[in-house]
N, C-alpha and C positions, 0 to 999 in steps of 0.2 A: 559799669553796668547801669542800667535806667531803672527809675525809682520799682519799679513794679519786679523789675529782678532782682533787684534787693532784698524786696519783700517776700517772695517766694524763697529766697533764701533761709529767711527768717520764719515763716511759715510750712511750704512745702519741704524741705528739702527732710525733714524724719521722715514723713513719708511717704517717699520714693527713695533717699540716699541713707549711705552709710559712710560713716570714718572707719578705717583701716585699723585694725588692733595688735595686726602679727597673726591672727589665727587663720585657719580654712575657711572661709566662708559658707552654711548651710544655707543653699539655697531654697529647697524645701521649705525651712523655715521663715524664709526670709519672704518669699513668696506666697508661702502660706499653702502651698500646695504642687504637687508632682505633676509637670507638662512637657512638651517640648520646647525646648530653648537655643533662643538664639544673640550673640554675640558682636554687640560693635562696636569698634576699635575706633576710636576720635571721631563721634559722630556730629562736631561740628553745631548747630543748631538745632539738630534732631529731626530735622525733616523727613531724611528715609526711617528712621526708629519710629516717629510717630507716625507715618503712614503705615508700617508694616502692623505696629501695636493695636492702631484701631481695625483694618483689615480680618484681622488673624486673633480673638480673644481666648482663643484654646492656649497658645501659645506665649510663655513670657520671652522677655524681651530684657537683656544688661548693655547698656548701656558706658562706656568710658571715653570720658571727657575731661582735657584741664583745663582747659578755657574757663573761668567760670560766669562771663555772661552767657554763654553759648547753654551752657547748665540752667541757666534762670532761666533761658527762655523756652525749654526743655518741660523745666515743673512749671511755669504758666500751663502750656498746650497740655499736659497729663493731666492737669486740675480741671480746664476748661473744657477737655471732651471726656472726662469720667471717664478714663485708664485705670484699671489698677492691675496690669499686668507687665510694667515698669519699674525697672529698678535701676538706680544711678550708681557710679564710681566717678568723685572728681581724683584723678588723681593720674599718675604716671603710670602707664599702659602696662609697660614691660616689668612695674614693679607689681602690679597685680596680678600678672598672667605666670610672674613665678613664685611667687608667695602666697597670695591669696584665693585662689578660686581652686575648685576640687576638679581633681582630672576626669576626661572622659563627658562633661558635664554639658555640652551644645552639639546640637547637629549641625549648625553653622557657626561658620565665626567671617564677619564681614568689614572689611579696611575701604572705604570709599575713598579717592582723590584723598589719600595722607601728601603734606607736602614732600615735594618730589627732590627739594633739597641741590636743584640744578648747578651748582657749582661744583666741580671736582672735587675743592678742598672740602667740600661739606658733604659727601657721598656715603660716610661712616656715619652720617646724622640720619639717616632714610631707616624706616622703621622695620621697611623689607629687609634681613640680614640673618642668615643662618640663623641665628639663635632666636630670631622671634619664629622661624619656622620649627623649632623643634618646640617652643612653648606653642604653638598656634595645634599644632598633632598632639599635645596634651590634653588641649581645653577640647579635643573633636573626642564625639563618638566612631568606634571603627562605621567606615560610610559617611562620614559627615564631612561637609563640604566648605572650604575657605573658599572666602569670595573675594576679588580685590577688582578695584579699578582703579584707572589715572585717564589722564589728556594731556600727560607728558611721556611721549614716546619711546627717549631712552631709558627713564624708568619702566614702561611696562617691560623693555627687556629686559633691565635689570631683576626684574618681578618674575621675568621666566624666567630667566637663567639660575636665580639662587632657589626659585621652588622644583626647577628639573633635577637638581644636585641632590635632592632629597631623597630618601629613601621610605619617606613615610606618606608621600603623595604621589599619586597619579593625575596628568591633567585630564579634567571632566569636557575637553572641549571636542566638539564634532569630527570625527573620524579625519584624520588627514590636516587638520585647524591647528592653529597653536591658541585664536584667541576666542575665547567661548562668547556668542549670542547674550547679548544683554538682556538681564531677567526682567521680565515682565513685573517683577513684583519690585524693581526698581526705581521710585520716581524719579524725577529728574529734578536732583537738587542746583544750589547756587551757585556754588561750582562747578557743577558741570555747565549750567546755564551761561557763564563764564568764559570757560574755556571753550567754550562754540561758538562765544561774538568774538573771541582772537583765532578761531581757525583749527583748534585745535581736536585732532580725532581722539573719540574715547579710546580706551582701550580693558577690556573686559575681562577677566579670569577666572576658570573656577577647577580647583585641585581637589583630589578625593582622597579623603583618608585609606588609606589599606587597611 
């Protein structure tokens, strides 16, 4: 980490962050107030969170990340543009998505370019996998919407294929499409940025709770 993410560490991260106790997490509390909310799963340096969080201040915004330079650079940009509708989890996704967060509790939940884990023997590593789809339909409100992307191809079908299996999603994409229109309310982070100077086409999804 560089010296300044450090420091946010040591300064920002009460807060915007919290350490994991075992309990439910009260988000009301936490935020300090009842809004719409929405969920993303390894958001990397924060760039789509803190674009959507300055956009949209009616709305909070959770954040999970283990990287934790990726974190510090996170509470710099919260600090520097006066967010306070932000809130962090460093920690392992799947361990917060079954232990700590109260059900029913986002209208979205959003997975941008998770690594796509391209080798065969590593394919039980990809974060897409039955059971994060049945904690991913916990964290939604009935109608609320999982968002995912890559620019690794045989994963986006991996991505359809274990969310078509499901019984608790329907795909949100245009009549007759398998791959839904990329949201407007998407910027174009560095990965993606990325995966466009080697060639590679995005791939965009969005599943609707029942």
């Amino acid at each position: 980490m560089t010296v300044a993410q450090e420091r946010a560490w040591q300064t920002l991260w009460p807060r915007y962050g919290r350490e994991l106790d075992g309990s439910i997490i009260d988000l009301d509390l936490w935020f300090g107030r009842h809004a719409r909310r929405v969920l993303e799963i390894g958001f990397g340096n924060g760039e789509n969170l803190l674009a959507l969080a300055a956009l949209h201040p009616d709305h909070d915004f959770l954040g999970i990340e283990v990287h934790r330079p990726g974190v510090g650079h996170l509470l710099l940009q919260c600090a520097e543009l006066g967010l306070t509708n932000v809130r962090v989890l460093c920690h392992d996704a799947m361990e917060c998505l079954t232990a700590q967060l109260p059900p029913h509790a986002f209208a979205e939940v959003l997975l941008y370019f998770p690594d796509p884990w391209p080798k065969k023997r590593h394919h039980k590593r990809r974060i897409v996998q039955p059971a994060f789809v049945v904690d991913a339909a916990r964290m939604l409100e009935p109608g609320g919407v999982l968002r995912l992307a890559t620019d690794w191809s045989p994963y986006a079908e991996h991505m359809r294929d274990v969310l078509a299996a499901s019984q608790d999603f329907v795909n949100a994409a245009p009549p007759g499409a398998t791959w839904s229109p990329r949201p407007a309310s998407r910027p174009q982070t560095r990965f993606e940025r990325r995966g466009q100077r080697l060639g590679h086409e995005v791939y965009d999804l969005a599943y609707r709770r029942r």
